[in-house]
C-alpha positions in Angstrom: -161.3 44.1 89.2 -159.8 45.7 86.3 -161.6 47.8 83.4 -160.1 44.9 81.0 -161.2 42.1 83.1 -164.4 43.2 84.3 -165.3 43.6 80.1 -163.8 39.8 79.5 -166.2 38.7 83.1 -169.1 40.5 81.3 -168.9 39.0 78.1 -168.5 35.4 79.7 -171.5 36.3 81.2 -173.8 37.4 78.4 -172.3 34.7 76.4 -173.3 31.9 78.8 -176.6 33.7 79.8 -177.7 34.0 76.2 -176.4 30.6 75.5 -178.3 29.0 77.8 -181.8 30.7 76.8 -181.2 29.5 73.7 -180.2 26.0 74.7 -183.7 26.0 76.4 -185.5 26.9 73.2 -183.8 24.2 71.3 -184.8 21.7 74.3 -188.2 23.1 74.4 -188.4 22.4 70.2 -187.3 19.1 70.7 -189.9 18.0 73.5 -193.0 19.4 71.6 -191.9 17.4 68.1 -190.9 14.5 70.8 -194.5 14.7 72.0 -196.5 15.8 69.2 -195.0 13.7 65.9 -195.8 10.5 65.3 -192.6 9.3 63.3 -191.2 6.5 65.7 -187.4 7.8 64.5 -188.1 11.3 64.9 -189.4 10.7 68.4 -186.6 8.7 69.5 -184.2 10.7 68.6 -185.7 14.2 70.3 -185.2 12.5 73.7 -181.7 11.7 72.8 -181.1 14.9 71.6 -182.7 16.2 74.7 -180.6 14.5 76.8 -177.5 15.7 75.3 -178.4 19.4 74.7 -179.2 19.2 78.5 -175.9 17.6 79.9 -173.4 19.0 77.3 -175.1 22.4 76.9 -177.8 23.3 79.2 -176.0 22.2 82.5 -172.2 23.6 81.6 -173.9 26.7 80.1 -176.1 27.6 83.6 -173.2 26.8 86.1 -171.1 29.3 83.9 -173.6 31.9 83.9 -174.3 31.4 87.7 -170.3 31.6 88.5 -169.3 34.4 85.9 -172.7 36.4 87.1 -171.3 35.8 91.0 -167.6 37.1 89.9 -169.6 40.1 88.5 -172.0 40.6 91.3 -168.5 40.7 93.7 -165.7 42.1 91.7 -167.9 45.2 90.6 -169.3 48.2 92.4 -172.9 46.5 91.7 -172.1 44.0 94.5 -174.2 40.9 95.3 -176.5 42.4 98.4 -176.4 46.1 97.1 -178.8 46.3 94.7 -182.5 44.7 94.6 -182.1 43.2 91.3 -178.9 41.7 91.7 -180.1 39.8 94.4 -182.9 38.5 93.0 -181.3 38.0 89.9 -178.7 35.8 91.8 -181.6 34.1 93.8 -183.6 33.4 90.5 -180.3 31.9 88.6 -179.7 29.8 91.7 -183.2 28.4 91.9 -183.2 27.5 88.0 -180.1 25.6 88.1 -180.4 23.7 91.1 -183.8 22.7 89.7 -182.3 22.2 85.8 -179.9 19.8 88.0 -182.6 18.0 89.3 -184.7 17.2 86.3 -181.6 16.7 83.8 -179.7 14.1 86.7 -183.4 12.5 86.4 -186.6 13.3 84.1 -184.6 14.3 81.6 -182.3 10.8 82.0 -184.8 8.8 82.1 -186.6 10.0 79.2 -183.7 9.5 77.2 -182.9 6.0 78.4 -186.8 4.9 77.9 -186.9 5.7 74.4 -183.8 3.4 74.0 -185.8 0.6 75.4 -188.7 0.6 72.7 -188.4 -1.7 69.8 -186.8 -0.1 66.7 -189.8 0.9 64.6 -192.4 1.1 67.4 -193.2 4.1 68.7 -192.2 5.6 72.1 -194.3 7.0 73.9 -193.6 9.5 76.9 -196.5 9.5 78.4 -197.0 12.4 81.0 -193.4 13.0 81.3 -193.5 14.4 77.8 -196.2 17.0 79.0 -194.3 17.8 82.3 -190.5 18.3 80.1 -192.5 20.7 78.0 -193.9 22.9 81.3 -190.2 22.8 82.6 -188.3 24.1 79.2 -191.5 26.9 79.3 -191.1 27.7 82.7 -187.2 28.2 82.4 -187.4 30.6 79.3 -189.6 32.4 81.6 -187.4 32.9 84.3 -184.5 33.3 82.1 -186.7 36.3 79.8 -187.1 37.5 84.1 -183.6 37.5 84.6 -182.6 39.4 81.2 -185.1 42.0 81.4 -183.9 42.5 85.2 -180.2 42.6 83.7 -181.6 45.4 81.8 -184.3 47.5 83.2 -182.4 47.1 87.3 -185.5 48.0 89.2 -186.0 48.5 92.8 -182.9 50.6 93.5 -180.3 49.8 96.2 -180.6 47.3 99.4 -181.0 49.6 102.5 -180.6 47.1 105.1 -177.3 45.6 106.6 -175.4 42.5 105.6 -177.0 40.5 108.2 -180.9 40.7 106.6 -179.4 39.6 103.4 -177.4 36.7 104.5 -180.9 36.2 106.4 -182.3 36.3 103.3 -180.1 33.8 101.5 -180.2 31.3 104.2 -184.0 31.3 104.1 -184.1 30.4 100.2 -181.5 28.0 100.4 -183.5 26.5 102.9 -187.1 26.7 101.2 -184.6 25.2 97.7 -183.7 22.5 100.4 -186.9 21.6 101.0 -188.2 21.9 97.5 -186.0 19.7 96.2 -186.0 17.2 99.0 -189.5 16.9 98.7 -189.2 16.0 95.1 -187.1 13.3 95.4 -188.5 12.0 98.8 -192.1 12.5 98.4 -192.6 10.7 94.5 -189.1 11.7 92.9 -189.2 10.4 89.1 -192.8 9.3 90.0 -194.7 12.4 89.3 -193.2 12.5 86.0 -195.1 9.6 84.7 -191.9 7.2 85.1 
């Protein structure tokens, strides 16, 4: 990869990274003032809102940092199984989004399409799902502040062992991700969100 291009890659990849942090905040804003006011209009449209800062923003924004961070990661002497933190880095971004995918495509959904069923006036109520979207927009800043300060600080040094332990590696997440999320949607799915 070129000086030039390798600048453009990193700047795609900050801007996406930091645009989905805050995308997150804003989210997380919206489902405390969803939970907590008591304004029927003001609850109604903070699942809405929701809804649309997650498909239009959060979703595009975290498959862009996940591709431009995998172009970096590859095209750069940093390389994806070379250093400790790029690897978890990578691991941790893939975790978050396939999860983000999974509560948007559903929780996140739903919400939005429940508090269009309530009578105009009357107000919605999210019950426990309003609790659990609230943990989820916490527990993403978290891993996303993770990922930044890993970005920064690059602990652990380089990866001593072969090729073969890392793809061993990946293939073992991806598998306990499989599970995870099959277990989600098999074992109570939209359920254990209160829906």
């Amino acid at each position: 990869m070129t000086p030039r291009l390798r600048k453009v890659g990193l700047i795609a990849h900050i801007a996406s990274s930091v645009g989905w942090l805050g995308a997150v905040a804003a989210f997380l804003v919206l489902s405390i003032e969803g939970l907590t006011s008591r304004d029927a209009g003001t609850v109604h449209a903070a699942y809405i809102a929701m809804n649309l800062i997650g498909e239009l923003i959060i979703v595009p924004l975290s498959l862009a940092a996940l591709a431009t961070g995998l172009i970096q990661a590859l095209g750069t002497e940093w390389g994806l199984f070379r250093h400790y933190w790029v690897l978890v880095k990578f691991v941790l971004t893939i975790g978050a989004t396939a999860l983000l995918l999974l509560h948007q495509f559903t929780a996140v959904a739903e919400a939005a399409k429940r508090m269009s069923s309530f009578p105009v006036g009357a107000l919605p109520d999210a019950g426990r799902l309003g609790i659990q979207l609230i943990v989820d927009a916490t527990l993403a800043i978290v891993v996303l502040l993770v990922v930044t300060a890993l970005s920064v600080v690059k602990p652990w040094g380089k990866i001593t062992w072969g090729r073969r332990q890392s793809t061993v590696l990946i293939a073992g997440f991806a598998l306990i991700l499989a599970i995870v999320i099959a277990r989600h949607l098999l074992g109570g799915g939209l359920r254990h969100h209160g829906l």
